[in-house]
C-alpha atoms as one frame of an Amber mdcrd trajectory, in Angstrom:
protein
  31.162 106.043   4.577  33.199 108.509   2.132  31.423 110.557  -0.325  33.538
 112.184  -3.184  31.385 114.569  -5.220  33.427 115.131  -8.997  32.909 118.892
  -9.788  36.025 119.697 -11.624  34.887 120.492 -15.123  34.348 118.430 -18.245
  35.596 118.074 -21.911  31.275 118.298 -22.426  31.267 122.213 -24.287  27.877
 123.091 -22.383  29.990 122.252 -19.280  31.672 126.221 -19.771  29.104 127.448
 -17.085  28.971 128.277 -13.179  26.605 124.955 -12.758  27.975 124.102  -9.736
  26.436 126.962  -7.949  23.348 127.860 -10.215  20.419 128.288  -7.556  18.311
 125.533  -8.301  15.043 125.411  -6.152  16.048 127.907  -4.147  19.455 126.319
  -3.311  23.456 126.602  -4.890  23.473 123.149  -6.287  27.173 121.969  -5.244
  26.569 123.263  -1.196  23.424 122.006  -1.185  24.726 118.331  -2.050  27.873
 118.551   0.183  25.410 119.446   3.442  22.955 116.485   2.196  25.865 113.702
   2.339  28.338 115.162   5.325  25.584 113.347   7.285  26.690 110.057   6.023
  30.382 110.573   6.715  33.646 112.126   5.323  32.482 114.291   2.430  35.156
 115.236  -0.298  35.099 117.504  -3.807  37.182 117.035  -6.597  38.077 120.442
  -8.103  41.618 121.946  -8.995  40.269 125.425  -9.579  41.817 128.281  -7.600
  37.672 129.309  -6.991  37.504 129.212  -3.052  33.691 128.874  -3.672  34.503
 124.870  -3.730  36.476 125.113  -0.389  32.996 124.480   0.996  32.280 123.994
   4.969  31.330 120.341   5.661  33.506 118.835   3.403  37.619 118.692   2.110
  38.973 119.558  -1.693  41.242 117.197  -3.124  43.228 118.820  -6.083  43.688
 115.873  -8.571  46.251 115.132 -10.764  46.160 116.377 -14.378  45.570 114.043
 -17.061  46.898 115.428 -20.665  45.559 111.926 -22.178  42.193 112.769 -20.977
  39.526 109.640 -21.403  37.012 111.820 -22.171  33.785 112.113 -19.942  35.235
 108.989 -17.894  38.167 110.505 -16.810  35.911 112.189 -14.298  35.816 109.364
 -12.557  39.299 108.046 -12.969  40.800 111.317 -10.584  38.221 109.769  -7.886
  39.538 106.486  -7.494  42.541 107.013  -5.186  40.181 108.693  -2.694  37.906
 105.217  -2.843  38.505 103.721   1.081  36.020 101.427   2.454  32.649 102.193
   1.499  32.610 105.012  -0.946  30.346 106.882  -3.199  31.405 109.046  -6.231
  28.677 111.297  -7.723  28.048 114.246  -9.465  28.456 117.671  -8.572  26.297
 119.582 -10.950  23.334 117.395  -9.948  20.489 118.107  -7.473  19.446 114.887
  -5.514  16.108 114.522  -3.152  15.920 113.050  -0.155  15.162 109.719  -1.524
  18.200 109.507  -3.663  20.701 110.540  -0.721  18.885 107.443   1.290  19.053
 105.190  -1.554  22.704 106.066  -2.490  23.809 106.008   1.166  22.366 102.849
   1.662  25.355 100.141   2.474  24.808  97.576  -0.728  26.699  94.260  -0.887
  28.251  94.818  -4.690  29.082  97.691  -6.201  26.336 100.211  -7.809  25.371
 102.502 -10.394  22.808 104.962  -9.689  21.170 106.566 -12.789  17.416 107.082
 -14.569  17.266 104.604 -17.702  15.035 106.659 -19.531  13.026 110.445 -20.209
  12.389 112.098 -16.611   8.636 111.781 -16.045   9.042 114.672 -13.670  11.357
 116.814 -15.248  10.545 116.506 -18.674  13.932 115.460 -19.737  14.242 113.519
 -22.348  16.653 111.287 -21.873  18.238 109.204 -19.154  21.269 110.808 -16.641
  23.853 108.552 -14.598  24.100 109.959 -10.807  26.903 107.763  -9.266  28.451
 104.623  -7.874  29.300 103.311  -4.527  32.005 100.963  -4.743  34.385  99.342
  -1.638  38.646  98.832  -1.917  37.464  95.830  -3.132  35.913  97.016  -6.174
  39.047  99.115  -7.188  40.715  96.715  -9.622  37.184  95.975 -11.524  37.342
  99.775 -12.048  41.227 100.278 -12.767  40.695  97.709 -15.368  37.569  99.073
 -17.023  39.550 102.516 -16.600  42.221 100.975 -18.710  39.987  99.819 -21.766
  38.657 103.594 -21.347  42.293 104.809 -21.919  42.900 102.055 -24.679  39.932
 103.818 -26.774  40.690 107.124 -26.270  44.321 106.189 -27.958  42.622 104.361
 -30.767  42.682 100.688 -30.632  38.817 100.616 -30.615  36.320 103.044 -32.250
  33.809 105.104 -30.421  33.304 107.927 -27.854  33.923 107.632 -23.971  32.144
 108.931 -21.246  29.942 107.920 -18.324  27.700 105.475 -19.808  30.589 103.438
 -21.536  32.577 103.761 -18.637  29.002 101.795 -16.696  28.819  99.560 -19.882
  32.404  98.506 -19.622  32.192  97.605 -15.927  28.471  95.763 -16.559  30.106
  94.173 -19.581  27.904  95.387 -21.843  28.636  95.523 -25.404  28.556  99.456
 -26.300  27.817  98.622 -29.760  23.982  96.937 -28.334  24.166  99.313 -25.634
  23.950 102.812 -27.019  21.750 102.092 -29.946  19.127 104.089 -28.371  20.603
 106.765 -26.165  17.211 107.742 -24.947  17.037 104.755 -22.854  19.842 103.052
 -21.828  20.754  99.486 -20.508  20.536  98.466 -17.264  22.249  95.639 -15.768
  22.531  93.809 -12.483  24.709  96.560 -11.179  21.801  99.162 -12.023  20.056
 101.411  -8.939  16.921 103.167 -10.838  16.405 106.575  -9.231  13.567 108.452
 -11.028  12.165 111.455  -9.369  12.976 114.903  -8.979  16.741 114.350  -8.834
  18.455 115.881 -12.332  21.401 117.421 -13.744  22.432 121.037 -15.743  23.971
 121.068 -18.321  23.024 124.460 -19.481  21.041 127.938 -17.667  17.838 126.779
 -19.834  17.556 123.721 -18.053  17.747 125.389 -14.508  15.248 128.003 -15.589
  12.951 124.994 -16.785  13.242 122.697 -13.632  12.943 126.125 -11.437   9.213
 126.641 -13.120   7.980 122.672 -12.598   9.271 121.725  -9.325   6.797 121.403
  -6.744   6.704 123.101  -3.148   6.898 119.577  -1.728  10.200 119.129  -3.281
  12.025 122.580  -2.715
C-alpha cells in the first residue's frame, strides 16, 4: 500500500503558515503522520519547497509539476495522481489523525473512498465538517482524471462556482454542487463516504492549534 501525504501549500490565504510542523499534542504534525503510515507501506510527500524539513526519514518527496491554471483547492489532489499505483491513499498533510483513522484509512476497501467528518467536531469543537482523504486503486484513475477535468473546465469558466476539496468529492459522488453545498456546515455524504469523527482535525490557522492543544485528552496525546 502507497501513502502520498499532499503538503505543498494552498491557494486557501490562512494556508501562509508553518502548519505542517506546528506541535500539535506534543508532536510536529507532518512527521508525526509520515511515522503513523510508513507502517502500511511506501510513504510519499508532495512538496516542491527547497525546506529540507519535508525531506523527512520514513518516507520520499516527490517535487510535482507546476500548474499556472491552478484548479483551486482541487489541484491538490490533481499533482497526486501520477504517484497513484495499486492501492493508494492521498491525504492531508496539515492534519493530525488517531489511531483509529490510520486503521480505518489503511484498511484495503473494495471501491474507492473518501474519508472526511460530515458535520461540527463533537470533540474538537469545530464547527464544521473537514475532508481527510481517499484511497483509490489504478483502476480508479480515469474516474478521477475525468472529475479532474470538469474541475479544470470551472476554473476556466464554463460553469459558475468555486473549486476545492468538497466539489472535487461531489464531482466524483455525482453530486449536484448546487444541492450539495447549500449548507456547508454539514455536507453530503454518498456511497463513497468513510465517516471518521474523533479527535482527528486539521489547522488552518495558530488559534486552532492553541485551541485543540487545551481540549485534547491524555488518552489521545
Amino acid at each position: 500500500m502507497r501513502t502520498v501525504i499532499v503538503a505543498d501549500g494552498s491557494t486557501h490565504p490562512t494556508h501562509e503558515w508553518d502548519r505542517h510542523f506546528a506541535i500539535v499534542a506534543g508532536n510536529p504534525v507532518l512527521p508525526r503522520t509520515v511515522e503513523q503510515f510508513k507502517e502500511y507501506g511506501e510513504v510519499i510527500v508532495v512538496n516542491g519547497s527547497d525546506d529540507p524539513r519535508y525531506d523527512i526519514p520514513g518516507s520520499t518527496r516527490y517535487v510535482p509539476e507546476r500548474n499556472p491554471e491552478k484548479y483551486g483547492t482541487a489541484d491538490l489532489y490533481a499533482k497526486c495522481l501520477p504517484l497513484v499505483d495499486g492501492t493508494t491513499n492521498i491525504i492531508l498533510g496539515d492534519v493530525r489523525y488517531t489511531t483509529y483513522a490510520v486503521t480505518t484509512i489503511t484498511s484495503w476497501w473494495p471501491e474507492w473512498k473518501h474519508f472526511a467528518r460530515r458535520g461540527p467536531s463533537k470533540y474538537t469543537g469545530k464547527p464544521y465538517g473537514e475532508p481527510w482523504g481517499f484511497q483509490l486503486g489504478s483502476e480508479d484513475l480515469p474516474e478521477f482524471e475525468k472529475a479532474m477535468s470538469i474541475i479544470a473546465r470551472v476554473r476556466a469558466g464554463i460553469y459558475g462556482g468555486n473549486t476545492g476539496p468538497w466539489e472535487y468529492y461531489y464531482t466524483l459522488e455525482g453530486t449536484p454542487w448546487h444541492d450539495a453545498m447549500k449548507n456547508p456546515y454539514n455536507v453530503v455524504p454518498g456511497e463513497h463516504w468513510v465517516e471518521i469523527d474523533d479527535w482527528t482535525d486539521d489547522f488552518d490557522l495558530p488559534k486552532e492549534v492553541e485551541t485543540y492543544n487545551k481540549v485534547i485528552p491524555l488518552g489521545q496525546r
